[in-house]
N, CA and C of each residue as an Amber inpcrd file, in Angstrom:
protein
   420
  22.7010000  27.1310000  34.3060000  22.2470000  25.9680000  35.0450000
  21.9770000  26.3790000  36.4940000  20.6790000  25.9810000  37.0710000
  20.6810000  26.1780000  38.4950000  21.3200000  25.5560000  39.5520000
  21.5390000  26.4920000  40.7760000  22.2880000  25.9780000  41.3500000
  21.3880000  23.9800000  42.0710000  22.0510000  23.3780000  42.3860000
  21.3130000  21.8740000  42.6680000  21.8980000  21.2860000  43.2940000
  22.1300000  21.5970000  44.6000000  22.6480000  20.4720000  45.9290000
  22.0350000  20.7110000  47.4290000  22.7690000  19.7590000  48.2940000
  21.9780000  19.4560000  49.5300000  22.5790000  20.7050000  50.5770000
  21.9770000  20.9960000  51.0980000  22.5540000  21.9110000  52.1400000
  24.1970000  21.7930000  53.0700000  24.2860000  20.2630000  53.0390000
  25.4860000  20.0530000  53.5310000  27.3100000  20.5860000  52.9170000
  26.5780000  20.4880000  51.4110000  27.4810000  20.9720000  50.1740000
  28.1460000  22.5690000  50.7850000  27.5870000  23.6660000  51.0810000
  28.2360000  24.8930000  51.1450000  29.1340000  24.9730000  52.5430000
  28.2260000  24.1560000  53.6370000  28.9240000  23.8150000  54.9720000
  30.4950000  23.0100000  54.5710000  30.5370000  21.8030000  53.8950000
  31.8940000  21.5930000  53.6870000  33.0180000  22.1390000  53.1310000
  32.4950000  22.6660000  51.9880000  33.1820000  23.9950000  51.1870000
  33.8200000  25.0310000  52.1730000  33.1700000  25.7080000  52.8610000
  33.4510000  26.5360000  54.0090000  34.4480000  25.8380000  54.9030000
  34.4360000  24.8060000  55.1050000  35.3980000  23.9710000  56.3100000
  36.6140000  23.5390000  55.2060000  36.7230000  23.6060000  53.9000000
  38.1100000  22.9160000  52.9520000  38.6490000  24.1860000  52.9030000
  39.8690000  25.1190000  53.2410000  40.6010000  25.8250000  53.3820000
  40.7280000  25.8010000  51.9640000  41.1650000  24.9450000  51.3810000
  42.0540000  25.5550000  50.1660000  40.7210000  25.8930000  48.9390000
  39.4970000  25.5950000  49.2330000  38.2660000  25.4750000  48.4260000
  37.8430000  27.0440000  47.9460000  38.5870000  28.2200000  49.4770000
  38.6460000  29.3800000  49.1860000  39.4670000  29.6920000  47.8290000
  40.8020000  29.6890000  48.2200000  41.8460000  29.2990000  47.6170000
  41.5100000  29.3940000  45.8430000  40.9100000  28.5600000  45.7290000
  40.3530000  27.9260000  44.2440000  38.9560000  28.6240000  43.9060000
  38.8590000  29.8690000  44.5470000  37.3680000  29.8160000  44.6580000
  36.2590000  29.3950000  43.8310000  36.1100000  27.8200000  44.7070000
  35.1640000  26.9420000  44.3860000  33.9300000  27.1310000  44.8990000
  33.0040000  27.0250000  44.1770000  31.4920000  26.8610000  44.1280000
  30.8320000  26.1820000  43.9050000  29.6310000  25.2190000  44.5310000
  29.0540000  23.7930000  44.1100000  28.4180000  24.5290000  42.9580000
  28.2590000  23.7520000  41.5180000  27.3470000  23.6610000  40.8190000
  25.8210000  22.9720000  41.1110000  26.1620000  21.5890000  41.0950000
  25.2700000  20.5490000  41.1960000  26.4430000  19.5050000  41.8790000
  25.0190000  18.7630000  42.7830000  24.9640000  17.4050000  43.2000000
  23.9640000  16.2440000  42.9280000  24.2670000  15.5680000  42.5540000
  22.9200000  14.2840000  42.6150000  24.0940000  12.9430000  43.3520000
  23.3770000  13.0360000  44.5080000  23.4930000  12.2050000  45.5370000
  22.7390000  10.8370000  45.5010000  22.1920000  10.5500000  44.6220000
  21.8040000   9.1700000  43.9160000  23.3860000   8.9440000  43.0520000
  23.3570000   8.8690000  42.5230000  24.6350000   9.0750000  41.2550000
  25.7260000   9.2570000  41.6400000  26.4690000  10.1900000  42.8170000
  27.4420000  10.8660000  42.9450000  27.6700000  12.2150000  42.1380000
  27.0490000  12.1680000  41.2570000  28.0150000  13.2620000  40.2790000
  28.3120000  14.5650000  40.9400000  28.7270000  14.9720000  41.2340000
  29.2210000  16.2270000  41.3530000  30.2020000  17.4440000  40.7090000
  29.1490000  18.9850000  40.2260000  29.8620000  19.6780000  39.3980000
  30.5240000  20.9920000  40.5000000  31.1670000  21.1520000  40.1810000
  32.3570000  22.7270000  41.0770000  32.2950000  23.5760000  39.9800000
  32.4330000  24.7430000  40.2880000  33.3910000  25.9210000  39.6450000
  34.4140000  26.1600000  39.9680000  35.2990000  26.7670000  39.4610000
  36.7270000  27.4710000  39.7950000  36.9830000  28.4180000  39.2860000
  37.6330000  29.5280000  40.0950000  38.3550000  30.4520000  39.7390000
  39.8480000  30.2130000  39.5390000  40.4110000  30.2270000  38.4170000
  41.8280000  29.8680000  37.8770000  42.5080000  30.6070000  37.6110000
  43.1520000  31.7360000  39.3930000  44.0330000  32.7500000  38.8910000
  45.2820000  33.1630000  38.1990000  46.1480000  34.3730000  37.8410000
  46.8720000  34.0740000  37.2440000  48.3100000  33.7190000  37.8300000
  47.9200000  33.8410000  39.6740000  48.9920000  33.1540000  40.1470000
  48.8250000  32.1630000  40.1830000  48.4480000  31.1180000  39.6890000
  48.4210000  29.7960000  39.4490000  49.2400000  29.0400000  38.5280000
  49.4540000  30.1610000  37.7960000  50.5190000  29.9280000  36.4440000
  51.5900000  29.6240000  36.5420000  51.9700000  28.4560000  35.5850000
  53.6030000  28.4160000  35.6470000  54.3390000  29.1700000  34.7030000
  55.1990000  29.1760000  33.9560000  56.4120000  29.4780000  33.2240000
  55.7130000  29.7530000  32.1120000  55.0230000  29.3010000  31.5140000
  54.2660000  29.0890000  30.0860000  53.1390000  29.6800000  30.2920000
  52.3380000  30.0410000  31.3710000  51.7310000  30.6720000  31.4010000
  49.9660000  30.3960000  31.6780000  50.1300000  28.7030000  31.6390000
  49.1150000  28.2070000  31.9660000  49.0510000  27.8490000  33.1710000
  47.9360000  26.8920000  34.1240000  48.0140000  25.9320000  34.7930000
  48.8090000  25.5300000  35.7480000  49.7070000  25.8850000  36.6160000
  50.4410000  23.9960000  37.2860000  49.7050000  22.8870000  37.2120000
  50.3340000  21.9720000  37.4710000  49.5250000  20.9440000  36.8160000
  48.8870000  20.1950000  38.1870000  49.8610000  21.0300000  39.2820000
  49.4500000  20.8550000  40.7750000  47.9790000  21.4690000  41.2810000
  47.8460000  22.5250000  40.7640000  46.4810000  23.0080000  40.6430000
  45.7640000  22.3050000  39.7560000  45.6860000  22.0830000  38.5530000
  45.0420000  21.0700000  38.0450000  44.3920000  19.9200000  38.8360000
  45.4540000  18.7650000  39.0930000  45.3500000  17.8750000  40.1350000
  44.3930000  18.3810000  41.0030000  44.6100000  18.9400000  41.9910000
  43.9590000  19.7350000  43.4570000  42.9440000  20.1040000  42.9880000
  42.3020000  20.6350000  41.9280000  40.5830000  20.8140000  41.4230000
  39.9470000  19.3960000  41.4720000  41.2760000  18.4840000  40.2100000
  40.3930000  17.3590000  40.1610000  40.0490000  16.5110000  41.4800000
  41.0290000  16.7250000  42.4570000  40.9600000  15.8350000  43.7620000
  39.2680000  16.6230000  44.4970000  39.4320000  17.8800000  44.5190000
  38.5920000  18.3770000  45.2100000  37.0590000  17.8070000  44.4010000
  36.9080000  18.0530000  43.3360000  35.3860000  17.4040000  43.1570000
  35.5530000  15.9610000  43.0680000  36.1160000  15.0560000  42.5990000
  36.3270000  13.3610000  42.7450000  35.9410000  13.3250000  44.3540000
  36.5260000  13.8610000  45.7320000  35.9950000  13.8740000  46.4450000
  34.8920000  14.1110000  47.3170000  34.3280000  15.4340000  46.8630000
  33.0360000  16.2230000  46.4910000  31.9740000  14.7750000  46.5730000
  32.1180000  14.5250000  45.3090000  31.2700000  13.2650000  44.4030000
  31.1210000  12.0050000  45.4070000  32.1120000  11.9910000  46.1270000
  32.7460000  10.1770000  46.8160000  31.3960000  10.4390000  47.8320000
  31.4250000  11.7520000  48.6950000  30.9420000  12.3050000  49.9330000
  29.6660000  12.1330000  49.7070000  29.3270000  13.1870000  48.1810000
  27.8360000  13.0080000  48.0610000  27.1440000  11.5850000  47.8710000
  27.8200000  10.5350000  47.4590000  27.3630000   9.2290000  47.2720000
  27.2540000   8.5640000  48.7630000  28.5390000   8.9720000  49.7730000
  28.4740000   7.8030000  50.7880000  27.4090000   8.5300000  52.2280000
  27.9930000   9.9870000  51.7970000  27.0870000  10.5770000  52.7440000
  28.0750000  12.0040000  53.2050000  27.6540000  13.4310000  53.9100000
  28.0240000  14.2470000  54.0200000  29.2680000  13.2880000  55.9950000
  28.4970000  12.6860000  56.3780000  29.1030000  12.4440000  58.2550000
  30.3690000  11.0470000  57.3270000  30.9530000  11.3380000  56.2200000
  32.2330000  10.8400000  56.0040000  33.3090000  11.7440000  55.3630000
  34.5210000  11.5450000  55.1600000  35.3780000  12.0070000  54.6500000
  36.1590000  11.0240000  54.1920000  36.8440000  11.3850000  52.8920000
  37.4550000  10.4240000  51.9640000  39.1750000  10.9130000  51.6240000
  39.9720000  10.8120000  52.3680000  41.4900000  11.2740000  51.9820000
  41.8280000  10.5080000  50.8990000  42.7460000  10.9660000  49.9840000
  43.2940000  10.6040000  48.6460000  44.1500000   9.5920000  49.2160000
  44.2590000   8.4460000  48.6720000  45.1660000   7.5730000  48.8940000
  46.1530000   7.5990000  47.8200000  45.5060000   7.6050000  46.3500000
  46.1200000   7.5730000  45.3260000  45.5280000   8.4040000  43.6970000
  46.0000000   8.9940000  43.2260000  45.4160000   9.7600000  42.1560000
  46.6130000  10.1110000  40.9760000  46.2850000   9.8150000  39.9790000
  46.6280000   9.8180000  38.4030000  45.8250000  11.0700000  37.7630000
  46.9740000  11.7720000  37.3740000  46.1510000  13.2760000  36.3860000
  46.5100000  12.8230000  34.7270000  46.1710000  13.2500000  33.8190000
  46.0070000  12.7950000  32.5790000  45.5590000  14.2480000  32.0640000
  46.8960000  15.0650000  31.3530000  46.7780000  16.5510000  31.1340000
  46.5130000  16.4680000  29.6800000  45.4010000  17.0200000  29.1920000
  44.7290000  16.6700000  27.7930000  45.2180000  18.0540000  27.1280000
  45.0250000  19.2750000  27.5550000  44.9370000  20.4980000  26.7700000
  45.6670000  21.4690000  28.2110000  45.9420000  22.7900000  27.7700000
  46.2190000  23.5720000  28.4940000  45.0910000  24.1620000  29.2060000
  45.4690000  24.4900000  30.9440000  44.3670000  24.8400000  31.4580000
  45.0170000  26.5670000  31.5200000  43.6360000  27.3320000  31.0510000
  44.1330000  29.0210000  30.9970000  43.5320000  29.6720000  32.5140000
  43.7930000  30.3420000  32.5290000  43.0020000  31.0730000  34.1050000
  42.0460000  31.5590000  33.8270000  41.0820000  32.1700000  34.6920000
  39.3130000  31.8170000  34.3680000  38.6860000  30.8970000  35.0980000
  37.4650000  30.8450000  34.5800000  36.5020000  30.0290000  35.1890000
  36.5240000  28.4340000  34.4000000  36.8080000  27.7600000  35.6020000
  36.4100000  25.7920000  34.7410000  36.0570000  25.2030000  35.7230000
  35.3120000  24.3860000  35.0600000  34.5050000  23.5660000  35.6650000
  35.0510000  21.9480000  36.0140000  34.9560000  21.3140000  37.0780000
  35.3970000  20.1300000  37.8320000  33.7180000  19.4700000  37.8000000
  34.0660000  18.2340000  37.2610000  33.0770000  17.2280000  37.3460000
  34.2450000  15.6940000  38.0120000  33.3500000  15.3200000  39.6560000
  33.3350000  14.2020000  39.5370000  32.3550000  13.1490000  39.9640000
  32.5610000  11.9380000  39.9940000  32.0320000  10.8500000  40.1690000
  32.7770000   9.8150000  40.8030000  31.8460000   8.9320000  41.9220000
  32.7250000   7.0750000  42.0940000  32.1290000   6.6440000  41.1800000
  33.0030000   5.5500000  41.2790000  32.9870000   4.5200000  39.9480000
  32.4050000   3.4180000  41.0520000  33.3400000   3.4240000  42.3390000
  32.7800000   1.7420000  43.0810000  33.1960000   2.4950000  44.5240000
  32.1620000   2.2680000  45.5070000  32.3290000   2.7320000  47.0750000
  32.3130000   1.1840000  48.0340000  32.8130000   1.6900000  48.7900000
  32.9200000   0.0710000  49.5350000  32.8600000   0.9620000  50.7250000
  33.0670000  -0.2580000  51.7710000  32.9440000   0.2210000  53.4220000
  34.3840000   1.1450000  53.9020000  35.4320000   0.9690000  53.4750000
  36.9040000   1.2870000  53.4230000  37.4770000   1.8220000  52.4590000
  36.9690000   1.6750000  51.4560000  38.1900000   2.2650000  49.6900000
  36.9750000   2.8010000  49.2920000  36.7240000   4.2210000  48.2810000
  36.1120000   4.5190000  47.0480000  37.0210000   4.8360000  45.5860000
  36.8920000   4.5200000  44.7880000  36.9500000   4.5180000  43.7620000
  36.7940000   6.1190000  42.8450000  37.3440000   6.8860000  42.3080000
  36.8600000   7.3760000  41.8600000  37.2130000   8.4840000  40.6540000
  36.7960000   9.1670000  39.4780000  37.1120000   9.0700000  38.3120000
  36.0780000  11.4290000  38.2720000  37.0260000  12.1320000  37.8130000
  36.7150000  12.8950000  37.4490000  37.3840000  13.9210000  36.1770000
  37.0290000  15.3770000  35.2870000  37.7700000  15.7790000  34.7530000
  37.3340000  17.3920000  35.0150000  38.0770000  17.8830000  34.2480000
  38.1260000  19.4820000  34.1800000  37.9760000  19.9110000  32.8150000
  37.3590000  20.8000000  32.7390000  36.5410000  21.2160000  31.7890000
  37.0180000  23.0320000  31.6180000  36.8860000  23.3570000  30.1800000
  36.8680000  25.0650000  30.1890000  35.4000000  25.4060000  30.2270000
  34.9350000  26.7900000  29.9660000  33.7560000  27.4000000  29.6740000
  32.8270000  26.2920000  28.4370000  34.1810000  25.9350000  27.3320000
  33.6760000  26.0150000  26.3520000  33.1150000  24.7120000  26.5390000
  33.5910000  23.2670000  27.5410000  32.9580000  21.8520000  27.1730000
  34.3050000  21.3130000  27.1180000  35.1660000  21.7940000  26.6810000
  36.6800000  21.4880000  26.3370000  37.3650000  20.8560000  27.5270000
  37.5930000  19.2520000  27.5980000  37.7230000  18.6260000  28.2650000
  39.4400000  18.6060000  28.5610000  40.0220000  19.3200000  29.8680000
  41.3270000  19.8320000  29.8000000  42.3280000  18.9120000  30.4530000
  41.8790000  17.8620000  31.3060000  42.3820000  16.8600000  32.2880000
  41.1020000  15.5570000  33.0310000  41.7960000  14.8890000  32.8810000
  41.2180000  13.3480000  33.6500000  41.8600000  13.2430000  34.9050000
  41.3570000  12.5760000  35.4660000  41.6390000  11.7820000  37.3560000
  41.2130000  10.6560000  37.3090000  41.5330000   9.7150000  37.9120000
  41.1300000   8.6270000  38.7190000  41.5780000   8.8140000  39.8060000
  40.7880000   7.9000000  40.7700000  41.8620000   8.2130000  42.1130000
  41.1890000   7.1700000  43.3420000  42.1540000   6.1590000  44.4280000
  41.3000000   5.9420000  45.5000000  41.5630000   6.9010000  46.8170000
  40.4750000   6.7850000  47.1510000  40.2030000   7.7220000  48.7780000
  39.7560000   6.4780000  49.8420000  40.1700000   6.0470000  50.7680000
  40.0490000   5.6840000  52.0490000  38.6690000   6.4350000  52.2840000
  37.8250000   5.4340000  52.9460000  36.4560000   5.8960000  53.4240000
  36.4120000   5.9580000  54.7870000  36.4360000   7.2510000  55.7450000
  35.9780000   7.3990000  57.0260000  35.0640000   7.8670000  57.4700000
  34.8730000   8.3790000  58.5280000  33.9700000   8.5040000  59.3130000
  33.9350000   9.6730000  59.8710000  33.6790000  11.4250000  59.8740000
  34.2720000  12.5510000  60.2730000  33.8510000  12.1910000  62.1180000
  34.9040000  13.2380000  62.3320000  34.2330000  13.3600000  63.8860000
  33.4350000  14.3630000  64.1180000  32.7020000  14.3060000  65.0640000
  31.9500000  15.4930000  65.3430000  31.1480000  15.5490000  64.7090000
């Protein structure tokens, strides 16, 4: 799939510290829609006990594109902090490459809404999110 977003996309990436971290990569944006797709690198220090996942990393992918998504809908000159977010662990996440898809569901002037999951190579849908983010205004 080609790469498909706005120029603002690699500038924020670069400014989210932990986006290194995860090394995340925009897939796609459609800024009509929100949708927004990431990559990840899912090392094997990421792992817990069992050998998969934390589920804290999990979470922290899904937060990072659900927010991704909020931005591309309201606009790159906002930022959206997590107010509240629900993970929903479907399958084990292995280390490797997966993919983060999110989307809002409902944006307002103050609250967004918003709903993403994590994915393996294969399509294999590994975790759900919902979550609200507070809608601001960046400085600068």
């Amino acid at each position: 799939m080609p790469e498909e977003y706005p120029p603002w996309v690699p500038r924020l990436l670069e400014d989210t510290p932990v986006a290194s971290l995860l090394g995340a990569q925009a897939i796609s944006c459609d800024a009509a829609s929100g949708a927004f797709r990431i990559g990840f690198e899912a090392r094997d220090e990421f792992c817990n006990m069992l050998g998969v996942l934390q589920g804290g990393i999990v979470t922290t992918m899904l937060d990072m594109a659900m927010s991704f998504a909020a931005i591309a809908r309201i606009g790159p000159e906002f930022r959206v902090p997590t107010l509240e977010l629900k993970t929903t662990f479907l399958a084990p996440a292995e280390p490797g490459r997966l993919i983060g898809e999110g989307w809002p569901v409902r944006t307002g002037k103050t609250i967004c809404f918003m709903e993403g999951r994590l994915l393996d190579p294969g399509g294999t849908v590994l975790a759900t999110a919902s979550g609200t983010a507070r809608v601001w205004r960046a400085r600068g």
